[in-house]
PyMOL Python script that loads the backbone (N, CA, C, O; Angstrom):
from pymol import cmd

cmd.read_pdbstr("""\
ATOM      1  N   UNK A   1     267.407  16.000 -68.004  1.00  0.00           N
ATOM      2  CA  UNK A   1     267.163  17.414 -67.947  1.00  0.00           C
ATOM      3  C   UNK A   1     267.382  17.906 -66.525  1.00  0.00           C
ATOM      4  O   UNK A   1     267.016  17.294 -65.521  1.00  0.00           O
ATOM      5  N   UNK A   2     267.882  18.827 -66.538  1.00  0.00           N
ATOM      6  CA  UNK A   2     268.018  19.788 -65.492  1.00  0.00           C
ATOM      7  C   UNK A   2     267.169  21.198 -65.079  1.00  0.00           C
ATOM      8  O   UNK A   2     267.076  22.235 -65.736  1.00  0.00           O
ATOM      9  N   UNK A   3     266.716  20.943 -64.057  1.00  0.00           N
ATOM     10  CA  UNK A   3     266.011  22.940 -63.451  1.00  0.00           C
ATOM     11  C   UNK A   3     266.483  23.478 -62.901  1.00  0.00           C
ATOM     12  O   UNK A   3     267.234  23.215 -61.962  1.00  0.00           O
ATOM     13  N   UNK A   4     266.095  24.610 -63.442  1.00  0.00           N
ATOM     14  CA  UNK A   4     267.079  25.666 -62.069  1.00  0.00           C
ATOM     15  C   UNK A   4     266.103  26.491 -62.241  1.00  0.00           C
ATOM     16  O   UNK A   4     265.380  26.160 -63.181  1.00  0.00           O
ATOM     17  N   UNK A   5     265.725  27.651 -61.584  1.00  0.00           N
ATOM     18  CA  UNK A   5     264.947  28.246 -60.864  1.00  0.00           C
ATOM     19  C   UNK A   5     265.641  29.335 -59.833  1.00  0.00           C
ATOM     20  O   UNK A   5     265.921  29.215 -58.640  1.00  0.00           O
ATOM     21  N   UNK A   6     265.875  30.835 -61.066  1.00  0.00           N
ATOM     22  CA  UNK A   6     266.706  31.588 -60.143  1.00  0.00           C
ATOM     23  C   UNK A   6     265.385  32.849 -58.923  1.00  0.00           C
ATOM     24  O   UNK A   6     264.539  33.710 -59.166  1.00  0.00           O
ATOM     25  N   UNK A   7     265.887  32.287 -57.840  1.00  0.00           N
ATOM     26  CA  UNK A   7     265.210  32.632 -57.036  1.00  0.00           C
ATOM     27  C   UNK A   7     265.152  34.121 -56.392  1.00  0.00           C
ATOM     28  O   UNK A   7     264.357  34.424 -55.502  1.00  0.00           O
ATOM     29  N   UNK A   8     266.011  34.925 -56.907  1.00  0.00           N
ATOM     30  CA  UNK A   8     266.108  36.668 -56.786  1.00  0.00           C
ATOM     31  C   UNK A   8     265.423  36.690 -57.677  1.00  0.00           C
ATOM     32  O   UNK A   8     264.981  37.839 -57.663  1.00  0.00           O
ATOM     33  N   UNK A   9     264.842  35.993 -58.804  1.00  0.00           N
ATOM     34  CA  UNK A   9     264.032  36.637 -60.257  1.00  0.00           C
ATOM     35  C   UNK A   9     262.314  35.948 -59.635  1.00  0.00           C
ATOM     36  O   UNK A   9     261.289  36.584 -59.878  1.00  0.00           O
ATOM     37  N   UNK A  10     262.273  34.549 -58.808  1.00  0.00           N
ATOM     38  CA  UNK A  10     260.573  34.895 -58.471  1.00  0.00           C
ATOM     39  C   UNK A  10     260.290  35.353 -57.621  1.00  0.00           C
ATOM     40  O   UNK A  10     260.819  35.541 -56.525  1.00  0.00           O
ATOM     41  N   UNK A  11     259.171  35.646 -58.162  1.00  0.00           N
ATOM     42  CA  UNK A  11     258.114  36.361 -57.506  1.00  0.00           C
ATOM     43  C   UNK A  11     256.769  35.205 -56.982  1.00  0.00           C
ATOM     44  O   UNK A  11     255.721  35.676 -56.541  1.00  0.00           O
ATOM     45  N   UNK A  12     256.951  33.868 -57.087  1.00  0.00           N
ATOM     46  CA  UNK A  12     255.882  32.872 -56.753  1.00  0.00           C
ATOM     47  C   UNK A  12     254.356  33.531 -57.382  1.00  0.00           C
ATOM     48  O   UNK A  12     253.403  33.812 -56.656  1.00  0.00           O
ATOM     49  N   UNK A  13     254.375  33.679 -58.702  1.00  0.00           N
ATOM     50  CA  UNK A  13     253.681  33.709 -59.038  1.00  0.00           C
ATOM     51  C   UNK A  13     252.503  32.401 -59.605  1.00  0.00           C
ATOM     52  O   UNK A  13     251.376  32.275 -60.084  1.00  0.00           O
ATOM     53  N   UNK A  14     253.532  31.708 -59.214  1.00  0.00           N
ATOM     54  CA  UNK A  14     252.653  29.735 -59.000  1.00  0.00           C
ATOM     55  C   UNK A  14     252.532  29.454 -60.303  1.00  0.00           C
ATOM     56  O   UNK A  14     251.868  28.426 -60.436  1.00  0.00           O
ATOM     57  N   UNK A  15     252.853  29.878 -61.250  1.00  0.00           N
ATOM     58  CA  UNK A  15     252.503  29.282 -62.916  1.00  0.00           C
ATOM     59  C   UNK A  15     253.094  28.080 -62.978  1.00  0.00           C
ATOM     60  O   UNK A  15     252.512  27.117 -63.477  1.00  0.00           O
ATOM     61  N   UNK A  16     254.184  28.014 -62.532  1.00  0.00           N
ATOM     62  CA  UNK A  16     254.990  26.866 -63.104  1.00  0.00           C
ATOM     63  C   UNK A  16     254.662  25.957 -62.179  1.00  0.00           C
ATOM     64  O   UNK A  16     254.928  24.797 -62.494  1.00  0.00           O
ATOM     65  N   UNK A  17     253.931  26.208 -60.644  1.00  0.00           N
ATOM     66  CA  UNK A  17     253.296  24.580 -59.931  1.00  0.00           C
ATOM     67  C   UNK A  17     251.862  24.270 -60.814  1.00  0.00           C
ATOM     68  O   UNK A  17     251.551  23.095 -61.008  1.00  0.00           O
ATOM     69  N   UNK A  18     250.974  25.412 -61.359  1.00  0.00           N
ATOM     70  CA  UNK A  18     250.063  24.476 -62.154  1.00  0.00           C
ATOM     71  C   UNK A  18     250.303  23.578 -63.109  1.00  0.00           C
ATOM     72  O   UNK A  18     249.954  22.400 -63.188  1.00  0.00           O
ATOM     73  N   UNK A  19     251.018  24.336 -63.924  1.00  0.00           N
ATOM     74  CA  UNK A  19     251.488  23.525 -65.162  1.00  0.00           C
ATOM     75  C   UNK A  19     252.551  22.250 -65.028  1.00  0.00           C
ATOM     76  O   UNK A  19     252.490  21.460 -65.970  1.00  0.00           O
ATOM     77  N   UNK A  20     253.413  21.977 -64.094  1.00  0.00           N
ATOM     78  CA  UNK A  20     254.192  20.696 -63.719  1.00  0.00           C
ATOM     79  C   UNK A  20     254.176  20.785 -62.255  1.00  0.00           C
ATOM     80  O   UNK A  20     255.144  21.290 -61.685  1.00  0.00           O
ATOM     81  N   UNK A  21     252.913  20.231 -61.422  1.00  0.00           N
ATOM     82  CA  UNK A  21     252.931  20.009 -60.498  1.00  0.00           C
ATOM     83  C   UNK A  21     253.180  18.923 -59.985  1.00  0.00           C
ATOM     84  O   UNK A  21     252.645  18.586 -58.928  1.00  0.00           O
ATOM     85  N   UNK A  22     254.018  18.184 -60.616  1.00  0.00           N
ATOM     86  CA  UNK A  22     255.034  17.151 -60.461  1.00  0.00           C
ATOM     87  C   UNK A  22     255.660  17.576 -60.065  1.00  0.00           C
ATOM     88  O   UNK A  22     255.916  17.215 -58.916  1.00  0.00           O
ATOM     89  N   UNK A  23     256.598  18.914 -60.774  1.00  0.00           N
ATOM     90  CA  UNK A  23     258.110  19.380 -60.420  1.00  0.00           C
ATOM     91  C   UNK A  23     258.242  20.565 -59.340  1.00  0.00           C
ATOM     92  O   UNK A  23     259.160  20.850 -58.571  1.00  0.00           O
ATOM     93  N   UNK A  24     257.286  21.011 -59.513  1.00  0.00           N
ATOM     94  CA  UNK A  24     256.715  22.477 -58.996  1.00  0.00           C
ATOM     95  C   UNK A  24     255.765  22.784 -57.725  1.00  0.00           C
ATOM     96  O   UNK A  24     254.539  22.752 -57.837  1.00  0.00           O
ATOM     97  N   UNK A  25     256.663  23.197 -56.048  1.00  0.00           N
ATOM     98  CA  UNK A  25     255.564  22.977 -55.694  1.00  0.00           C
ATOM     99  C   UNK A  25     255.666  24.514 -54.845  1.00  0.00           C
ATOM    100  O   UNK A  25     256.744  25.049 -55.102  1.00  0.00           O
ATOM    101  N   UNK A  26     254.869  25.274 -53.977  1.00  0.00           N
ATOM    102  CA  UNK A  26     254.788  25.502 -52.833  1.00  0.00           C
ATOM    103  C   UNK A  26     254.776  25.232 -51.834  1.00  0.00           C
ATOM    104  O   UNK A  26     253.833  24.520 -51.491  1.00  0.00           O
ATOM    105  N   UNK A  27     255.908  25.674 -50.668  1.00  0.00           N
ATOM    106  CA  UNK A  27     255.684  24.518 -49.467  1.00  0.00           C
ATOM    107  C   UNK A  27     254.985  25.475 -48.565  1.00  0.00           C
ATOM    108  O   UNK A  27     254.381  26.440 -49.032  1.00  0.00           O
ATOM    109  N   UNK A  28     255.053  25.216 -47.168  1.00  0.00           N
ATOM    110  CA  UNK A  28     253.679  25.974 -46.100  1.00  0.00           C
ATOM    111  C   UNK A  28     254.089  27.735 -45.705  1.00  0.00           C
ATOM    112  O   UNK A  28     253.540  28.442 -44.860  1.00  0.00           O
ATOM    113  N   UNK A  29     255.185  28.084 -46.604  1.00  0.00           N
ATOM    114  CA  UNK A  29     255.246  29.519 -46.552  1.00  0.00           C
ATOM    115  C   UNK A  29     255.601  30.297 -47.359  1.00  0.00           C
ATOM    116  O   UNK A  29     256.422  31.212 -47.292  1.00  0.00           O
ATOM    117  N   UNK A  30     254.671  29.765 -48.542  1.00  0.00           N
ATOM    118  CA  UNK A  30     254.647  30.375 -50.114  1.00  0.00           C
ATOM    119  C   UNK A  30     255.962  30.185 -50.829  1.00  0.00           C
ATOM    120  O   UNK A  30     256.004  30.691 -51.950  1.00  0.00           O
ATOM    121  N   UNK A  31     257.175  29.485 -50.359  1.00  0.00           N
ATOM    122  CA  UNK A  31     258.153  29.369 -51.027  1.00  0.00           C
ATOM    123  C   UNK A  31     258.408  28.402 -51.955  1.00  0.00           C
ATOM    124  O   UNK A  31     258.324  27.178 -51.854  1.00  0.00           O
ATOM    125  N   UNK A  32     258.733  29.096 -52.874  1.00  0.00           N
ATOM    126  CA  UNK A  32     258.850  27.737 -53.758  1.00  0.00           C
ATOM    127  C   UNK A  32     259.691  26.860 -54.080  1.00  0.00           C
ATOM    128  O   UNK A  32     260.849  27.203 -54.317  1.00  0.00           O
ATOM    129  N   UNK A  33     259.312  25.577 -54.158  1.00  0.00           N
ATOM    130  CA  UNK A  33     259.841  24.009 -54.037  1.00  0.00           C
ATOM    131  C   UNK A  33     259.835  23.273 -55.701  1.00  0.00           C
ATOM    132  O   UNK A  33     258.922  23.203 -56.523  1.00  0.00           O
ATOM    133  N   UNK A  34     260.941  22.896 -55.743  1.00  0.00           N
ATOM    134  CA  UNK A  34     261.169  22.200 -57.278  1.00  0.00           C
ATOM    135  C   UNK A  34     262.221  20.814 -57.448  1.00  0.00           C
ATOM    136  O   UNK A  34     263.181  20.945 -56.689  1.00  0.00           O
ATOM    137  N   UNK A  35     262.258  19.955 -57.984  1.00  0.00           N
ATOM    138  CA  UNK A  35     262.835  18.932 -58.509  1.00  0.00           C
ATOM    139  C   UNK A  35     263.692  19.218 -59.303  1.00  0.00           C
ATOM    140  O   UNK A  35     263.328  19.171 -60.478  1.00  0.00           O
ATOM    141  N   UNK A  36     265.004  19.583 -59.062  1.00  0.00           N
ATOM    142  CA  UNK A  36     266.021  19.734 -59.939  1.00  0.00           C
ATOM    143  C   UNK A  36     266.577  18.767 -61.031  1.00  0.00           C
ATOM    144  O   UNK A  36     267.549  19.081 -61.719  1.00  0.00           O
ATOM    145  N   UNK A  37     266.085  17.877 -61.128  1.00  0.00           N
ATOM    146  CA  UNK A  37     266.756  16.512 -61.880  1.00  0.00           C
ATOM    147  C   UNK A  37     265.119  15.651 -61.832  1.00  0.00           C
ATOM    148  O   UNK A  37     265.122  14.629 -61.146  1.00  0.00           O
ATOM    149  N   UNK A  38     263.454  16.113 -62.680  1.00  0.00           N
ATOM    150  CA  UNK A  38     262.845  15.713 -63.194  1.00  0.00           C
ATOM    151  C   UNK A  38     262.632  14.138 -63.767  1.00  0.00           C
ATOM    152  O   UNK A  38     263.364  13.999 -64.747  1.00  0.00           O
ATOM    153  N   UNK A  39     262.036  13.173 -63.543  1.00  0.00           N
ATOM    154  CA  UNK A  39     261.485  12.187 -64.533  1.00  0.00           C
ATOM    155  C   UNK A  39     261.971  12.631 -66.295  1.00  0.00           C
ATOM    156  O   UNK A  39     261.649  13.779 -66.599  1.00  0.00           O
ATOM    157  N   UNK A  40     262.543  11.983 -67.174  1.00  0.00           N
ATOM    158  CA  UNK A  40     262.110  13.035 -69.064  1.00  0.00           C
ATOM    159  C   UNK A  40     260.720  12.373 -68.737  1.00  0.00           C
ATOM    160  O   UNK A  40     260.422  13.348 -68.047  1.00  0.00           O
ATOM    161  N   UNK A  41     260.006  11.856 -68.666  1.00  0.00           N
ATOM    162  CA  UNK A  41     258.832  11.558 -68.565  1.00  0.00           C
ATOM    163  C   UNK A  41     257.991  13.029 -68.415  1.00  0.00           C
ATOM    164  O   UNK A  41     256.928  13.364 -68.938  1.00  0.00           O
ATOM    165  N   UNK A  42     258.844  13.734 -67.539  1.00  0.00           N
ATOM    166  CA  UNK A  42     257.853  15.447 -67.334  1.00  0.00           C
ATOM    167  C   UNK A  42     258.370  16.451 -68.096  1.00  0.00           C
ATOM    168  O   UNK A  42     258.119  17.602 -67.739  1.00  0.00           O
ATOM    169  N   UNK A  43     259.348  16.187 -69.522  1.00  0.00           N
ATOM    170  CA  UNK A  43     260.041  17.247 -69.608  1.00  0.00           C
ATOM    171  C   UNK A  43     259.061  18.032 -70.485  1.00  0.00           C
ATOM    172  O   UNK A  43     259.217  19.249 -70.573  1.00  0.00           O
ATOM    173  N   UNK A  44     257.997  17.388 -71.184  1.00  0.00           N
ATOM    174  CA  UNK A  44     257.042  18.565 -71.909  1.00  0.00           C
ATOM    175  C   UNK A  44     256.079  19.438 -71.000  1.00  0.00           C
ATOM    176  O   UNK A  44     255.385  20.338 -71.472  1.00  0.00           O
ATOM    177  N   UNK A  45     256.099  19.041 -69.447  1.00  0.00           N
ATOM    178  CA  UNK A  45     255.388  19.760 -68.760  1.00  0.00           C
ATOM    179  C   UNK A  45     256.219  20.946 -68.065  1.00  0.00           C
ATOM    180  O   UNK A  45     255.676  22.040 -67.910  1.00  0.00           O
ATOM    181  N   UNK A  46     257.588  20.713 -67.631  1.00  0.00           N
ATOM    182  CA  UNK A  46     258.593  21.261 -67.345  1.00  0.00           C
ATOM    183  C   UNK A  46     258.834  22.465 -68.356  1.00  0.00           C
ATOM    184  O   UNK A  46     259.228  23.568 -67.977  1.00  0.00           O
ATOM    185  N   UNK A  47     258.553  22.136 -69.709  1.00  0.00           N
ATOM    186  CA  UNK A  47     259.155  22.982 -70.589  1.00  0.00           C
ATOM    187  C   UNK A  47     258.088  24.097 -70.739  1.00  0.00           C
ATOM    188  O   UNK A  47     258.320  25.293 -70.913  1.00  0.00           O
ATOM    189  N   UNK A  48     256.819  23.465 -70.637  1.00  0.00           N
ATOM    190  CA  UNK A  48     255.364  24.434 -70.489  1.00  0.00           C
ATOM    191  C   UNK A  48     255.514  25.384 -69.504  1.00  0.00           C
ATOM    192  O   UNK A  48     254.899  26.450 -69.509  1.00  0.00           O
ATOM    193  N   UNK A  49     256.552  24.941 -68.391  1.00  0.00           N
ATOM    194  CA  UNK A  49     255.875  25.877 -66.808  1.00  0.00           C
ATOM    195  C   UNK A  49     257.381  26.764 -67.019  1.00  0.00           C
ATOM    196  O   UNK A  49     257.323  27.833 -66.412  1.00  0.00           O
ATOM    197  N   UNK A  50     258.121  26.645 -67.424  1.00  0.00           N
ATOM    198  CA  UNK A  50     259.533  27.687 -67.580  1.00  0.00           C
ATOM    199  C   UNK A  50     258.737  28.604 -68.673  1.00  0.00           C
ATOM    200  O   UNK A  50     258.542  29.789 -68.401  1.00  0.00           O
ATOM    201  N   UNK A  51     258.213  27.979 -70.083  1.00  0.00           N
ATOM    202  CA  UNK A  51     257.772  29.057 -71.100  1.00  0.00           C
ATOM    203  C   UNK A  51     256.463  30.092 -70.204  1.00  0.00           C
ATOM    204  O   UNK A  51     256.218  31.292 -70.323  1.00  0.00           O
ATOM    205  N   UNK A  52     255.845  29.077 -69.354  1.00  0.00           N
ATOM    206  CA  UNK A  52     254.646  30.245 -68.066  1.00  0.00           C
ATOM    207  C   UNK A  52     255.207  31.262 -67.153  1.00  0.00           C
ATOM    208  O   UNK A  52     254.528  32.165 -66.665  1.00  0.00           O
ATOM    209  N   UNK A  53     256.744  31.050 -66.892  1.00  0.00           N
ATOM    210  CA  UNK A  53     256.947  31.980 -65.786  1.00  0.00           C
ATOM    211  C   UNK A  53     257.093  33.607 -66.189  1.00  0.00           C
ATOM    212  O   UNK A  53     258.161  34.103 -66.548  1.00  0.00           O
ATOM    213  N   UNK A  54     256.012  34.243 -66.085  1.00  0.00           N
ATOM    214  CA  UNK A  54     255.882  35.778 -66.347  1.00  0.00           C
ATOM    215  C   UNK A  54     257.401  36.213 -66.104  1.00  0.00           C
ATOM    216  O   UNK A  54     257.889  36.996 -66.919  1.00  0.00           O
ATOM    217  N   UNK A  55     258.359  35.655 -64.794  1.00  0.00           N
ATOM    218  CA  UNK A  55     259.671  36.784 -64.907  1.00  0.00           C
ATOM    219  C   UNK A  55     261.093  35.605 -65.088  1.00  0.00           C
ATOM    220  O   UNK A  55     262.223  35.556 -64.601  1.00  0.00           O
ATOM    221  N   UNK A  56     260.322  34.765 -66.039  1.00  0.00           N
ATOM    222  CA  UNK A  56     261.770  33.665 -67.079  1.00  0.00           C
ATOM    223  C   UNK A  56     262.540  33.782 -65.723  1.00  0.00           C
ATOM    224  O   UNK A  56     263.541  34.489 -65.609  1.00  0.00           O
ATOM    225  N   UNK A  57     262.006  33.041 -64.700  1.00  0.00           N
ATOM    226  CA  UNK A  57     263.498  32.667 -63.564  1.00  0.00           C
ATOM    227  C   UNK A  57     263.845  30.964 -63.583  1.00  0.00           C
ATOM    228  O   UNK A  57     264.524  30.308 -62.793  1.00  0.00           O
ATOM    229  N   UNK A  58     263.044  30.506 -64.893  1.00  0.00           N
ATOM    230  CA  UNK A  58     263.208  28.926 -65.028  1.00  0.00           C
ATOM    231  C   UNK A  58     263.785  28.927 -66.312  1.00  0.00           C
ATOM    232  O   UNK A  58     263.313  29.392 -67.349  1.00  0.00           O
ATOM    233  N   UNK A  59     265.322  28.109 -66.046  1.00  0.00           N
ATOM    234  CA  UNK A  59     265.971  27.775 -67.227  1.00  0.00           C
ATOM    235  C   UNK A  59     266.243  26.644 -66.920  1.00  0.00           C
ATOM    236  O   UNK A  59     266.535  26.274 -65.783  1.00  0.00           O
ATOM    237  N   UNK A  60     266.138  25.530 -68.532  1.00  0.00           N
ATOM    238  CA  UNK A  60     266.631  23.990 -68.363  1.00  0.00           C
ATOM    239  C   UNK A  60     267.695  23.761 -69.177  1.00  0.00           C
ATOM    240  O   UNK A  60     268.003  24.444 -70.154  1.00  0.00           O
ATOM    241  N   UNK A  61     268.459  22.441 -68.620  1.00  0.00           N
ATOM    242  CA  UNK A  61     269.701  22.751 -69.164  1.00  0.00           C
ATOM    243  C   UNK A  61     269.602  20.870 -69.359  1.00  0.00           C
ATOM    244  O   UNK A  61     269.492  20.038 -68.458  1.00  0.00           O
ATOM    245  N   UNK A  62     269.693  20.631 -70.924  1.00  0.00           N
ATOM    246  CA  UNK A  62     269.161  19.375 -71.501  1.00  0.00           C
ATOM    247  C   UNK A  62     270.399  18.758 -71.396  1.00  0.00           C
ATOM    248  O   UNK A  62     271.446  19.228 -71.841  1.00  0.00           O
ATOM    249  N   UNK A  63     270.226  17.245 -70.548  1.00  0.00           N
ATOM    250  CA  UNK A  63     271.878  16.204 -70.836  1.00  0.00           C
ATOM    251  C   UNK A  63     272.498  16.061 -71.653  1.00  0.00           C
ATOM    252  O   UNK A  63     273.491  15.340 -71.555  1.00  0.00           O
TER     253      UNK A  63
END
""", "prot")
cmd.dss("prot")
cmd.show_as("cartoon", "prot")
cmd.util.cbc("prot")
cmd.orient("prot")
């Protein structure tokens, strides 16, 4: 699986670091930080925090 995370569409509203804070992070100036190429081990958490993002700027794109 693949993330992408279009970044003119967040707003760091942090949903998607609670829910896969594996993949999902904030670094020390609110910007947000992600794992483009995931564990499948995280992809049901991955898939939780794209369906959380209030402005859908997380789309996955399955191998």
């Amino acid at each position: 699986m693949r993330v992408h995370v279009d970044m003119t569409l967040c707003q760091t509203h942090a949903q998607c670091v609670f829910a896969a804070p594996d993949v999902f992070a904030l670094d020390g100036d609110d910007v947000l930080t992600y794992e483009a190429a995931p564990d499948d081990a995280l992809t049901g958490e991955v898939e939780l925090a794209a369906r959380a993002c209030p402005v859908q700027a997380i789309t996955l794109h399955h191998d």
